[in-house]
C-alpha positions in Angstrom: 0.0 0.0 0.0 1.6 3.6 -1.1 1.3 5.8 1.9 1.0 9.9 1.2 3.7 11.6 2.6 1.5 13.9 4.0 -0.5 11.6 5.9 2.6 11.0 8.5 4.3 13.4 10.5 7.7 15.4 9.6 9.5 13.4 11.9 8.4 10.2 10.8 9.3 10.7 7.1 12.4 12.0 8.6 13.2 9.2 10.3 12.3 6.5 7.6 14.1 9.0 4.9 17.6 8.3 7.2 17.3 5.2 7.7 16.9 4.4 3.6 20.0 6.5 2.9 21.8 5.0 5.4 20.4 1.0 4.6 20.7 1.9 0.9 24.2 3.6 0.3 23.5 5.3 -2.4 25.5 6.8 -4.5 25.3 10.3 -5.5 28.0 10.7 -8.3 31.8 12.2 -7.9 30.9 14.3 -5.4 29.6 13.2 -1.7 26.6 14.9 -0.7 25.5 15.9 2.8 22.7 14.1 4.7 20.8 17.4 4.1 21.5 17.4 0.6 20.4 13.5 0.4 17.3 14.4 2.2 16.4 17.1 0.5 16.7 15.1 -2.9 14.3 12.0 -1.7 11.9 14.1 -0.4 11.7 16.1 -3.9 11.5 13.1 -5.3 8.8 11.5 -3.0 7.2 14.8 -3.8 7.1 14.4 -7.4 6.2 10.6 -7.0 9.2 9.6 -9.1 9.6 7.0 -5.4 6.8 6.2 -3.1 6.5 4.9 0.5 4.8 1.7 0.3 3.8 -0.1 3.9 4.1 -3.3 3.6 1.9 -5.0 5.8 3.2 -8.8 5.5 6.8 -7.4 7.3 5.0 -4.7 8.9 8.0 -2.1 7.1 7.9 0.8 5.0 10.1 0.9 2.3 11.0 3.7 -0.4 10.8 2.6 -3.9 10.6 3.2 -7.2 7.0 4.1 -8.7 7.5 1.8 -11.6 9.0 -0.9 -9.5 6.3 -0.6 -6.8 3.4 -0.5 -9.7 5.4 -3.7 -11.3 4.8 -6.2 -8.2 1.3 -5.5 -7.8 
């Protein structure tokens, strides 16, 4: 189930935005961005719907993906 961002709280997407770029490693080119910077490019991106929270409620977990790859294992 995709869950709105603006149906949690600030802190909560805070909190699962950290813990994805710190579970996911990603890589953001040559240069190394900040946490800020990393958070401020998922949530544009969450805005934009380019990724989605999806709640998953066989693990009880939210997870960030993809649209497409969310929309791919339904």
């Amino acid at each position: 189930m995709i869950i709105e961002i603006d149906q949690i709280s600030s802190e909560a997407l805070n909190a699962i935005i950290e813990n994805y770029i710190l579970r996911e490693g990603t890589d953001y080119g040559e240069s190394e961005c900040s946490m800020a910077d990393k958070k401020q490019q998922i949530t544009a991106q969450l805005k934009s719907k380019k990724i989605v929270l999806v709640y998953s409620e066989l693990h009880e977990t939210v997870n960030i993906l993809p649209f497409e790859q969310f929309t791919s294992h339904e």
